[in-house]
VOPARO-745797 format. One record per residue (C-alpha): x negated, y, z negated; residue in one letter. Coordinates in Angstrom, 3 decimals, m for minus. Layout:
BEGIN
+----------+----------+----------+------+
|       xx |       yy |       zz | resn |
+----------+----------+----------+------+
|        X |        Y |        Z |    A |
...
+----------+----------+----------+------+
This chain:
BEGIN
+----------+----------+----------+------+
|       xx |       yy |       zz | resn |
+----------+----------+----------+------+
|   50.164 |   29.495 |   m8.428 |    X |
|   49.220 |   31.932 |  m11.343 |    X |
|   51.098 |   34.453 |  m12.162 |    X |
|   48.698 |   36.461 |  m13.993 |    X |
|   45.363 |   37.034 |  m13.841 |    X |
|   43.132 |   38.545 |  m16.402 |    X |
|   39.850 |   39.149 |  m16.034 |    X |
|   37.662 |   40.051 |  m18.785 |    X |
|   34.598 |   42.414 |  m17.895 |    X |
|   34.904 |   45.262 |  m15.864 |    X |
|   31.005 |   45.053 |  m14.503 |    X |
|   30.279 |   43.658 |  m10.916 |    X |
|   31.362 |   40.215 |  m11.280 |    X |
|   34.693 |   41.028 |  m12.898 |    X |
|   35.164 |   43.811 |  m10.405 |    X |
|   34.377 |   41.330 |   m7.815 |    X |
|   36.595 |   38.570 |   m8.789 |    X |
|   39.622 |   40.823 |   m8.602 |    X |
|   39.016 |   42.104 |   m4.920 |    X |
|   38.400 |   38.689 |   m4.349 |    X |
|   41.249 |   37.459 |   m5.290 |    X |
|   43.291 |   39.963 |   m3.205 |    X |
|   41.515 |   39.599 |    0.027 |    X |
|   42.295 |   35.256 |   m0.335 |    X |
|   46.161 |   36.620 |   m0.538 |    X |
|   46.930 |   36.569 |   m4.123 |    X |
|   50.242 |   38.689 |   m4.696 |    X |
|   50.288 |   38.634 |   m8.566 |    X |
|   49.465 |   40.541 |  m11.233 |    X |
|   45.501 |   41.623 |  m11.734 |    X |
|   44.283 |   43.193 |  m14.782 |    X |
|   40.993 |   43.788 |  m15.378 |    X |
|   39.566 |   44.099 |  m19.183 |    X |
|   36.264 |   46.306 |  m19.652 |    X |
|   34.366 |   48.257 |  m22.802 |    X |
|   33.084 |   50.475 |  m20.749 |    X |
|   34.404 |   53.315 |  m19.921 |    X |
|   33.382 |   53.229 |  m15.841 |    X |
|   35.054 |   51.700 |  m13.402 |    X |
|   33.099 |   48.263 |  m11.838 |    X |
|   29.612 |   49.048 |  m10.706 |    X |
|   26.656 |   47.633 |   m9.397 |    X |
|   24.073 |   47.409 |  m11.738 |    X |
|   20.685 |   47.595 |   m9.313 |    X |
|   20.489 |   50.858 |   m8.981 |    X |
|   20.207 |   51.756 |  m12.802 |    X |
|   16.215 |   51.488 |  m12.984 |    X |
|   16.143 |   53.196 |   m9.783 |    X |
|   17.774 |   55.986 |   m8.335 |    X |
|   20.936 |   56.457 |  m10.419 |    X |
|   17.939 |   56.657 |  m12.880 |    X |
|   15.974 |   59.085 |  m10.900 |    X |
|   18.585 |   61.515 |  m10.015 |    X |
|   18.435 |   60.265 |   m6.747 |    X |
|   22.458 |   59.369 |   m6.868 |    X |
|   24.719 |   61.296 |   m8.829 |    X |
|   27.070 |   58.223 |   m9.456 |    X |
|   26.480 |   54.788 |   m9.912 |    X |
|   27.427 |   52.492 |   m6.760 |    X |
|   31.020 |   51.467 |   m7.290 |    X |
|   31.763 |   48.537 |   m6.338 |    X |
|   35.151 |   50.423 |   m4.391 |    X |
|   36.142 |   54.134 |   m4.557 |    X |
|   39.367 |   54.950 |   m7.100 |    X |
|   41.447 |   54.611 |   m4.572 |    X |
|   40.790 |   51.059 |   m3.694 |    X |
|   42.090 |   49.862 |   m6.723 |    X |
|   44.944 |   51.599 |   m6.366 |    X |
|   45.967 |   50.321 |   m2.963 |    X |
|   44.418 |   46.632 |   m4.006 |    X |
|   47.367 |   46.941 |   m7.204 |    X |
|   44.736 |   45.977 |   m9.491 |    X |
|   44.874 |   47.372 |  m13.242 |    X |
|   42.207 |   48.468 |  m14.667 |    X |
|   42.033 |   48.898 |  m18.718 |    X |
|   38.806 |   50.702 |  m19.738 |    X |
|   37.230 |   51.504 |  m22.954 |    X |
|   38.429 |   48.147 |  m24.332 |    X |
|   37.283 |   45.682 |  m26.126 |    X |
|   38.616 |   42.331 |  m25.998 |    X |
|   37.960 |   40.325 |  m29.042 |    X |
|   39.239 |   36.952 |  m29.338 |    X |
|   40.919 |   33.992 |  m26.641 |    X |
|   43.993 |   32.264 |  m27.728 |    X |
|   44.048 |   29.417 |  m25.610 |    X |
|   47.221 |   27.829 |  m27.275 |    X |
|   49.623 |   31.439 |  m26.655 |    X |
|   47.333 |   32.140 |  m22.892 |    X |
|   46.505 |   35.713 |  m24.811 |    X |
|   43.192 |   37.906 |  m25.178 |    X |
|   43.684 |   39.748 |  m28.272 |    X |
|   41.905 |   43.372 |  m28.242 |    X |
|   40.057 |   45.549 |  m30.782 |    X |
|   43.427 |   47.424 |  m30.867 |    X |
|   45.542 |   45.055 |  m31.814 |    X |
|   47.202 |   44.903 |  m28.485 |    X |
|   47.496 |   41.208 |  m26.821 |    X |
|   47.385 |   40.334 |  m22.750 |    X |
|   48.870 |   37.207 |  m21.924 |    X |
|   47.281 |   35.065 |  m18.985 |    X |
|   48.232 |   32.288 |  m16.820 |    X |
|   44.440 |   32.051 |  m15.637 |    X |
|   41.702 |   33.701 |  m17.572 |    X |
|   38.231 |   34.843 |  m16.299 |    X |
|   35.496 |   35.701 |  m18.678 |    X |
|   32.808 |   38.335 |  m16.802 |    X |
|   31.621 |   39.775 |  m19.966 |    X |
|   27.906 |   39.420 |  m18.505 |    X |
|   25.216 |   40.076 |  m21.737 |    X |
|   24.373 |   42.576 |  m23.938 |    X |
|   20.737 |   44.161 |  m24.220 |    X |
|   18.230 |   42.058 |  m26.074 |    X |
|   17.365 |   44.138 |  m28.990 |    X |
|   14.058 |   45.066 |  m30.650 |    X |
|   13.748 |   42.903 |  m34.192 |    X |
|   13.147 |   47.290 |  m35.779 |    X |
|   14.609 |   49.589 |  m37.430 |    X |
|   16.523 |   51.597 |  m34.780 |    X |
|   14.395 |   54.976 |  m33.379 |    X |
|   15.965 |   57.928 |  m31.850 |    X |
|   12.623 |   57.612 |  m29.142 |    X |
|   14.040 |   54.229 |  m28.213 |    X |
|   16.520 |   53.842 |  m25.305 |    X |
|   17.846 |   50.440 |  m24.175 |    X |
|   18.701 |   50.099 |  m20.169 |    X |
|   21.588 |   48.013 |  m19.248 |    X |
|   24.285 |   50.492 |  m18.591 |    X |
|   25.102 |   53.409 |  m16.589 |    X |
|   25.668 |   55.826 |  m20.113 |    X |
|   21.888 |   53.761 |  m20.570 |    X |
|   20.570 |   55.132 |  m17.742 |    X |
|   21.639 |   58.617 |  m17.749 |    X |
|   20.589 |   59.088 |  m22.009 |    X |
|   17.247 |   57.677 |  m20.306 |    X |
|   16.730 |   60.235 |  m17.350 |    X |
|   18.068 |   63.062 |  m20.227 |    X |
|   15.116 |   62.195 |  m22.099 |    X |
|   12.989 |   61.364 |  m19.555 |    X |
|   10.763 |   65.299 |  m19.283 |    X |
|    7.686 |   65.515 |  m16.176 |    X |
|    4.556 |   65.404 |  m18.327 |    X |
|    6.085 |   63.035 |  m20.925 |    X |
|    4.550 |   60.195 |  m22.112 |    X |
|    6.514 |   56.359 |  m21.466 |    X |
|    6.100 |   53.743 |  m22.714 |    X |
|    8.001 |   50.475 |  m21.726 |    X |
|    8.424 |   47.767 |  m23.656 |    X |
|    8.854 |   44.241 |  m21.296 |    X |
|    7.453 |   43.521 |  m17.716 |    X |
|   10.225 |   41.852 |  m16.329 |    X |
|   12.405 |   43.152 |  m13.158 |    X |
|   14.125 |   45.792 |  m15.348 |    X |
|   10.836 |   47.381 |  m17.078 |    X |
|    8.564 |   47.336 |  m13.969 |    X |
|   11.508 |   49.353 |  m11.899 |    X |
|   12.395 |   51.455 |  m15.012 |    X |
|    7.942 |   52.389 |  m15.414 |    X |
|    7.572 |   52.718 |  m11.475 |    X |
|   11.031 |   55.614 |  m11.531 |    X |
|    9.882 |   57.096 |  m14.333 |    X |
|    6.098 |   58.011 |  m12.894 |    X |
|    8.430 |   59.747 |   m9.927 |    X |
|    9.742 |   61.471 |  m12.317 |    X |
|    6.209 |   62.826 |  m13.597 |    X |
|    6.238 |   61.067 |  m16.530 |    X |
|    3.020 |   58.552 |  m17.203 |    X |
|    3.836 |   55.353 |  m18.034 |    X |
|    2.758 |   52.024 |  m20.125 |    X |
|    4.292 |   49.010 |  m19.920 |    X |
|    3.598 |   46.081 |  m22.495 |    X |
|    4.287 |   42.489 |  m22.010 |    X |
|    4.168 |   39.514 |  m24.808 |    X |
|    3.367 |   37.324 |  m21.838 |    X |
|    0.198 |   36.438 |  m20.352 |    X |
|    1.147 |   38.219 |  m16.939 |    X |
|    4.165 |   40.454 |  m15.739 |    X |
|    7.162 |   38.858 |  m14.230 |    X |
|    6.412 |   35.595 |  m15.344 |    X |
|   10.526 |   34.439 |  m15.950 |    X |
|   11.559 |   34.497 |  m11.944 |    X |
|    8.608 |   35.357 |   m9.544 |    X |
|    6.096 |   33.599 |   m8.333 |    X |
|    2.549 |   34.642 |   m9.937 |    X |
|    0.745 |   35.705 |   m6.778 |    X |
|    3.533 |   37.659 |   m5.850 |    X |
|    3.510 |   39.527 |   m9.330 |    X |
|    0.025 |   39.989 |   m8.253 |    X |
|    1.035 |   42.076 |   m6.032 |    X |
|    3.356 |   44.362 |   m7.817 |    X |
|    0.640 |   44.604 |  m10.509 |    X |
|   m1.989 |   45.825 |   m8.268 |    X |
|    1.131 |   48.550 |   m6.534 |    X |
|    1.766 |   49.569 |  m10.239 |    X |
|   m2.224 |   50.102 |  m10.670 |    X |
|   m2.146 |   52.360 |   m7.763 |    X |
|    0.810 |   54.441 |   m8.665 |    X |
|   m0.917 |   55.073 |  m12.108 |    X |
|    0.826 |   52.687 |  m14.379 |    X |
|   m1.071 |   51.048 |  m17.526 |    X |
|   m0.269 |   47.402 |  m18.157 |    X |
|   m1.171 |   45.574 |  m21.316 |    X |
|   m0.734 |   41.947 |  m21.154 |    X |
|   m0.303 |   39.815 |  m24.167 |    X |
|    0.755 |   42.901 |  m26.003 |    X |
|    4.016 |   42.872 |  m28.560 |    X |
|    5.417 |   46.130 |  m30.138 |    X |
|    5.234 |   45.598 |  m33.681 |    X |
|    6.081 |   48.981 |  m35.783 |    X |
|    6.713 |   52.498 |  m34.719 |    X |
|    5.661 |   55.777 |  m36.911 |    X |
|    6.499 |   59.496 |  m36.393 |    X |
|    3.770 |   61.742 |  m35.314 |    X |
|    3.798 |   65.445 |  m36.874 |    X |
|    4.255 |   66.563 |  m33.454 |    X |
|    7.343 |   65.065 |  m32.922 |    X |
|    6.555 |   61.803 |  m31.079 |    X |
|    5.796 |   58.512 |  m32.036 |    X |
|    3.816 |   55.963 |  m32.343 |    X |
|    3.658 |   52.492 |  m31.525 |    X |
|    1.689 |   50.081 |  m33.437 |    X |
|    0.913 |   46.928 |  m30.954 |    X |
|   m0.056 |   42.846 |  m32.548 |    X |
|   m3.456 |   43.694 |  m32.123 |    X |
|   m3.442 |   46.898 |  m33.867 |    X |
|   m4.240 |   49.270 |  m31.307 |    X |
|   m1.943 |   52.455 |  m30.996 |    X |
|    0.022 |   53.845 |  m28.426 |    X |
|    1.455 |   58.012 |  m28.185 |    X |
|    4.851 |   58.107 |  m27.082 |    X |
|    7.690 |   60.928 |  m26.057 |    X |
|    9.979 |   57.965 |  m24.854 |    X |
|   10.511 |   54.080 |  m25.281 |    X |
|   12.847 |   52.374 |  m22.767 |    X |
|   12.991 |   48.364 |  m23.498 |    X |
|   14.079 |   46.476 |  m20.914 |    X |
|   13.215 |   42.903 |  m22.353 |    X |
|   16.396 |   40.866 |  m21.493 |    X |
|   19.962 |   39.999 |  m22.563 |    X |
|   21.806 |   37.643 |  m24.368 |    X |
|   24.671 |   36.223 |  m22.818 |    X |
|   27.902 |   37.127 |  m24.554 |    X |
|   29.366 |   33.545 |  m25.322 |    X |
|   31.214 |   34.298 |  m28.649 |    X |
|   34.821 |   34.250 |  m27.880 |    X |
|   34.113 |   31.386 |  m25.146 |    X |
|   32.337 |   29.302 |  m28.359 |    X |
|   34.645 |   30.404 |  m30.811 |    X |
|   37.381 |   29.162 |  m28.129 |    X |
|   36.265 |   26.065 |  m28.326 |    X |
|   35.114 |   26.420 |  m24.728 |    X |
|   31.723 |   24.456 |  m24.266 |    X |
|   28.308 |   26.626 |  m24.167 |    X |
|   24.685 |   26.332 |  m23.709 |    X |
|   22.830 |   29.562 |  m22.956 |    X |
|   25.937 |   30.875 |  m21.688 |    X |
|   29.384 |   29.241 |  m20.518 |    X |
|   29.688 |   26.436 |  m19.021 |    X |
|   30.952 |   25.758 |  m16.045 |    X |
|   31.487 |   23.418 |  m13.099 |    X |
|   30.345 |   23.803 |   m9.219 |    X |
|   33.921 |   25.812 |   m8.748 |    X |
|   32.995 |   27.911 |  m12.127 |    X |
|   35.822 |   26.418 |  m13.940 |    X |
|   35.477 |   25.622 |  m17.885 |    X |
|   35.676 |   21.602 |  m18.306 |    X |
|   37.220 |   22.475 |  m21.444 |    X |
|   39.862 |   23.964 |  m20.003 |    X |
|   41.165 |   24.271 |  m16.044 |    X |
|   43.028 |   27.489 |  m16.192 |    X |
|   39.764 |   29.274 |  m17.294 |    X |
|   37.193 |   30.573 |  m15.146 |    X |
|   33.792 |   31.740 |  m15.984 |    X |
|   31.093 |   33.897 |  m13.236 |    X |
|   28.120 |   36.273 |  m12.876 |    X |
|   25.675 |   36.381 |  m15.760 |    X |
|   27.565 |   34.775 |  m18.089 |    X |
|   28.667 |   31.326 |  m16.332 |    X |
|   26.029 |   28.206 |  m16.767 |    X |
|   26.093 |   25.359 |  m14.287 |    X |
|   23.748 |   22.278 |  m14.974 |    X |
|   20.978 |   21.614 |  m12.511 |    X |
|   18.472 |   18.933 |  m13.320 |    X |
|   19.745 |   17.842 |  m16.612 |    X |
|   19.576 |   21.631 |  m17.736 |    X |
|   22.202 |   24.701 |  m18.174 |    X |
|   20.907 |   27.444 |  m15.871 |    X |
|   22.413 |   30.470 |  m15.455 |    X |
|   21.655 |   33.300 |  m12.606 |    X |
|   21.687 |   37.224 |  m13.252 |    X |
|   21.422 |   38.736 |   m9.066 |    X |
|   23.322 |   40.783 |   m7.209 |    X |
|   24.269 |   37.969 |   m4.952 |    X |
|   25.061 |   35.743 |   m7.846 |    X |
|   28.058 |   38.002 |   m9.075 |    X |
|   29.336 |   38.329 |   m5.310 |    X |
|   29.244 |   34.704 |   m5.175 |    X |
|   30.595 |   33.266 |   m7.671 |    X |
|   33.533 |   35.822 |   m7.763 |    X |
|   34.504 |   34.672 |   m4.333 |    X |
|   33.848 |   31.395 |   m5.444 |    X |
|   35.650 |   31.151 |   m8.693 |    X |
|   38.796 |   32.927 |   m6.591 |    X |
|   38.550 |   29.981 |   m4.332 |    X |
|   38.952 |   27.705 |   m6.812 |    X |
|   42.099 |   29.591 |   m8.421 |    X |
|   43.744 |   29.665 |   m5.902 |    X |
|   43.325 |   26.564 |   m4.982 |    X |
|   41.519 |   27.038 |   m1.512 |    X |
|   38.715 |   25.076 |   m0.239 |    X |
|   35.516 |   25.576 |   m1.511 |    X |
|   32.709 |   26.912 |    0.596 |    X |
|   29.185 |   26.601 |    0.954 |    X |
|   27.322 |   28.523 |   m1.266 |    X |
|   24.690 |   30.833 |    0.450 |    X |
|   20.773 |   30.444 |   m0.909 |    X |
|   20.276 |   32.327 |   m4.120 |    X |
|   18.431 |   34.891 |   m3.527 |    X |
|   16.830 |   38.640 |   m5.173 |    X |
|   14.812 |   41.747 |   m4.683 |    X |
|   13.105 |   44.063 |   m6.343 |    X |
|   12.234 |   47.656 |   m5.572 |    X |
|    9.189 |   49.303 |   m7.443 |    X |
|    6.069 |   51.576 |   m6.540 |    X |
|    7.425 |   52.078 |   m3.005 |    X |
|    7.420 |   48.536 |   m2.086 |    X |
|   10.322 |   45.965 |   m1.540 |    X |
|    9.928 |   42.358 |   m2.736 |    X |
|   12.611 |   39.712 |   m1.579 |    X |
|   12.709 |   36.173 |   m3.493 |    X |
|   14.742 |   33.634 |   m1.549 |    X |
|   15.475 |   30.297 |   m3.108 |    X |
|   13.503 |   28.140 |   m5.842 |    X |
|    9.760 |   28.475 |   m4.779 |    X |
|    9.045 |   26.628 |   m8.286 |    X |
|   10.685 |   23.620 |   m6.460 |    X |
|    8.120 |   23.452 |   m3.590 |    X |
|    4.872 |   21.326 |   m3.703 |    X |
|    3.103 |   23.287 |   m0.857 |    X |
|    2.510 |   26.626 |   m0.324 |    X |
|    2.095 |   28.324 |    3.198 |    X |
|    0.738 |   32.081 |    3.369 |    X |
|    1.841 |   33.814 |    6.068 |    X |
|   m0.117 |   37.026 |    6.401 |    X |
|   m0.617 |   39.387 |    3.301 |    X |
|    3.193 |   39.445 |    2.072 |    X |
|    5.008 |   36.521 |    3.104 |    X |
|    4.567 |   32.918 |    0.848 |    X |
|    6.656 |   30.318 |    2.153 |    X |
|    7.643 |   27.226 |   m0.163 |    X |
|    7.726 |   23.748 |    0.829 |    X |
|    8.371 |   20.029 |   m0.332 |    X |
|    7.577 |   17.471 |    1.916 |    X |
|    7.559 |   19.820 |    4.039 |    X |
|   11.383 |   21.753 |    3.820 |    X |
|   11.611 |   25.354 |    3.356 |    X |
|   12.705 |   25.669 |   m0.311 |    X |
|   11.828 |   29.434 |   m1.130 |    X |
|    9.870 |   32.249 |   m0.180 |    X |
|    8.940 |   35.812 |   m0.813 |    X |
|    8.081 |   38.504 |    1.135 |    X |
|    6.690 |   42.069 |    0.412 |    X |
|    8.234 |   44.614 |    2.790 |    X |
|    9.215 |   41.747 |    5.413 |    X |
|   12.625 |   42.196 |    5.247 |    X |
|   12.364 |   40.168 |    8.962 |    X |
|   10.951 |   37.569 |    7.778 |    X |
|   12.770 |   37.099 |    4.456 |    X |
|   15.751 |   37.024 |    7.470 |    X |
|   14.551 |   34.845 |    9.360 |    X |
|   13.806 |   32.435 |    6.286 |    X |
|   17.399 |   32.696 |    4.823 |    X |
|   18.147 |   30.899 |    8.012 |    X |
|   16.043 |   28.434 |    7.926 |    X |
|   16.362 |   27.089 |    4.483 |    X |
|   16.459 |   22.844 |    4.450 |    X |
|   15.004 |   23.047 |    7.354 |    X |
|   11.064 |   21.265 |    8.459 |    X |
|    9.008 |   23.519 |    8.983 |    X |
|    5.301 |   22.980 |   10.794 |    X |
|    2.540 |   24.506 |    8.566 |    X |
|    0.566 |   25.387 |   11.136 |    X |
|    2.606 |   27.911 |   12.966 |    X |
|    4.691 |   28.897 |   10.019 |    X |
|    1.029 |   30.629 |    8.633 |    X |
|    0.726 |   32.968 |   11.273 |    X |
|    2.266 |   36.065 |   11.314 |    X |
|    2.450 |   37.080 |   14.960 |    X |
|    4.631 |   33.735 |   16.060 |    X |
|    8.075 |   34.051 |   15.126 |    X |
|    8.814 |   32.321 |   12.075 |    X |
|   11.780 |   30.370 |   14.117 |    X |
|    9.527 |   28.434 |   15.810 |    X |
|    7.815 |   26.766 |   13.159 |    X |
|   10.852 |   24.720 |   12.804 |    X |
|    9.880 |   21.075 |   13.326 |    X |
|   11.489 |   19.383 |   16.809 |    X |
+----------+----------+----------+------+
C-alpha cells in the first residue's frame, strides 16, 4: 500500500479525495497541494449566497479542526509546477519538491478568459477571493452586465438583481444554457429571469469596451449596439488545467485521461478526479464539472488506491438555483428518444422506453423519486400525470 499520498488541488475534489481516503482506513501520510489560499470548499455557493452576503464563509468542505483530527496536511498558497514521474516528486513554484508514492491531480480549471485587454470593470467568478472582489463592487442601483448564459452567469445575474443591481446578460449562443440543459427547460429559467427583471441578448458577443467620462464603461457588442456598465462579471467557462499532466507525458484530451477507476493508463500510481479527469464515453473524452461529480470520483479514485472494490457509481446528476426557483437535471436526457411531460416542471427522458434523464423545476419529489428509478420501464401513460406517484409508472 502507498505510503504517501499527494494530492494536488486543494478545491472540492482534492479536499474530497483526502477524507476519502481516511474514512476507507488509509493510515499514511496525506498532503494536500493548493494555490489558493482557503482551505477546500464547495464551489456552488459562489454565484449565490457567499455572493450575496447571505454566508459569511464559503461552505467548507470540513471545519479546521477536521483536518486536524483526519492528520491530513494541508499546504496553501502553493503552486505546484511540474510532475517528475521518474523521482515520484511535484516540484513547486518555490523550489521545494514533495515526493509521492501515489499522485492525484485535482487542479480542476482556470477561468476562461475574455480575448481583451484586461479592465478594472471586469471581474472573473471562479473563486471565493472572485466572489467577494465581485459583491465589493457589486453597489444597489448599479448597472451589470454579464457576459455568458451558462449555469455560472444566469446564478451570478439572478444574485446580483437581489442585490439591487439591474442586470444584462449576453450569450454568443442562439439560446441560454445551451452546453448541459435541456432547451425547454432553459425555457423556463428564461421566462423566471424575464420576471425578475433581467435583460437577455441572445446571439450577442462582447467585442470592445471604452471608458465613459463618468466613470463607467462601455461595451461595444458584434452587432454594434452599446451597452452602460458599472460592473462586468464573465462567467463563460474554464479550461481544464492539463499542462503538467501533458507535459508528463500523461495522455490528454480536453482534460486527463482516465479510466472507469480514474487512474492514468499512462501510469497506475497516478490518479486523476473532479473537473479535470476525462473518461471516454461513446468514442469521445467527456469530462463532468457537478457537485456530485467531485464527491464521486474522490471516493471513487480512493477505492481504486487502495485497492478496494469498486462501487456503483450513482446517476450523474445537477441543479441550479436562480430567480427563486430550483432546477434539478438527473442523468443524460440528450440520450432519450421520447419525451414525457409530467405537469408544468417535470420532463422525463426515455429510450425505448427506460428512464434515462429528467428535470424538474421545484420538484425536488419527483427528481427523488426519478433518481430511483433510473434503467428502469417506465409506462408513458401514468408517468405524464402528476397526481399518480411517479413509482407506479414503473412497467410490471
Amino acid at each position: 500500500m502507498a505510503e504517501r499520498i499527494v494530492i494536488l488541488g486543494a478545491g472540492h475534489a482534492g479536499g474530497a479525495t483526502a477524507i476519502a481516503l481516511r474514512e476507507l482506513g488509509f493510515s499514511g501520510s496525506i498532503l494536500v497541494i493548493g494555490d489558493e489560499a482557503h482551505p477546500p470548499y464547495e464551489r456552488p455557493s459562489l454565484s449565490k449566497d457567499y455572493l450575496s452576503g447571505a454566508e459569511a464563509d464559503p461552505v467548507w468542505l470540513a471545519p479546521a479542526e477536521r483536518w486536524v483530527d483526519l492528520n491530513v496536511t494541508l499546504k496553501l498558497g502553493a503552486e505546484a509546477v511540474a510532475i517528475d514521474r521518474d523521482k515520484g516528486e511535484i516540484r513547486l513554484a518555490d523550489g521545494s519538491v514533495e515526493a509521492f508514492d501515489k499522485l492525484v491531480l485535482a487542479m480542476g480549471g482556470r477561468v476562461r478568459r475574455l480575448p481583451l485587454t484586461d479592465h478594472p470593470a471586469v471581474r472573473y467568478l471562479r473563486t471565493a477571493d472572485d466572489a467577494r472582489a465581485i459583491a465589493a463592487a457589486a453597489k444597489p442601483g448599479a448597472r451589470a452586465l454579464v457576459i455568458g448564459g451558462g449555469v455560472i452567469g444566469l446564478e451570478a445575474a439572478s444574485t446580483l438583481r437581489g442585490l439591487g443591481l439591474t442586470a444584462t446578460v449576453i450569450e454568443a449562443g442562439e439560446r441560454l444554457l445551451g452546453r448541459n440543459v435541456p432547451a425547454e427547460a432553459a425555457e423556463w429559467l428564461t421566462a423566471a429571469h424575464a420576471r425578475i427583471g433581467v435583460e437577455v441578448k441572445l446571439g450577442r458577443s462582447l467585442q470592445a469596451l471604452e471608458d465613459a467620462a463618468d466613470g463607467s464603461v462601455i461595451a461595444r457588442l458584434d452587432d454594434g449596439s452599446t451597452i452602460e456598465a458599472d460592473l462586468i462579471v464573465v462567467g463563460i467557462g474554464i479550461i481544464p488545467s492539463t499542462e503538467m499532466a501533458e507535459a508528463a507525458g500523461l495522455p490528454v484530451a480536453g482534460g486527463v485521461l482516465v479510466g472507469e477507476d480514474y487512474r492514468s493508463p499512462a501510469d497506475d500510481r497516478i490518479f486523476v478526479v473532479g473537473d479535470l479527469a476525462a473518461r471516454t464515453r461513446d468514442g469521445a473524452a467527456v469530462r463532468m464539472e457537478t457537485w456530485a461529480h467531485a464527491q464521486t470520483s474522490a471516493r471513487a479514485a480512493a477505492l481504486a488506491i487502495l485497492g478496494q472494490p469498486a462501487e456503483v457509481e450513482p446517476t450523474p446528476w445537477f441543479w441550479t438555483a436562480q430567480c427563486g426557483h430550483n432546477l434539478q437535471i438527473l442523468g443524460d436526457p440528450a440520450a432519450g428518444d421520447a419525451v414525457v411531460p409530467r405537469g408544468d416542471a417535470v420532463r422525463l427522458y426515455l429510450r425505448d422506453g427506460i428512464l434515462v434523464g429528467a428535470v424538474c423545476l421545484d420538484q425536488p419529489r419527483d427528481f427523488a423519486t426519478a433518481r430511483r428509478l433510473m434503467g428502469k420501464v417506465l409506462m408513458a401513460e401514468t408517468a405524464s400525470d402528476p397526481a399518480t406517484d411517479l413509482r407506479k409508472a414503473v412497467a410490471a
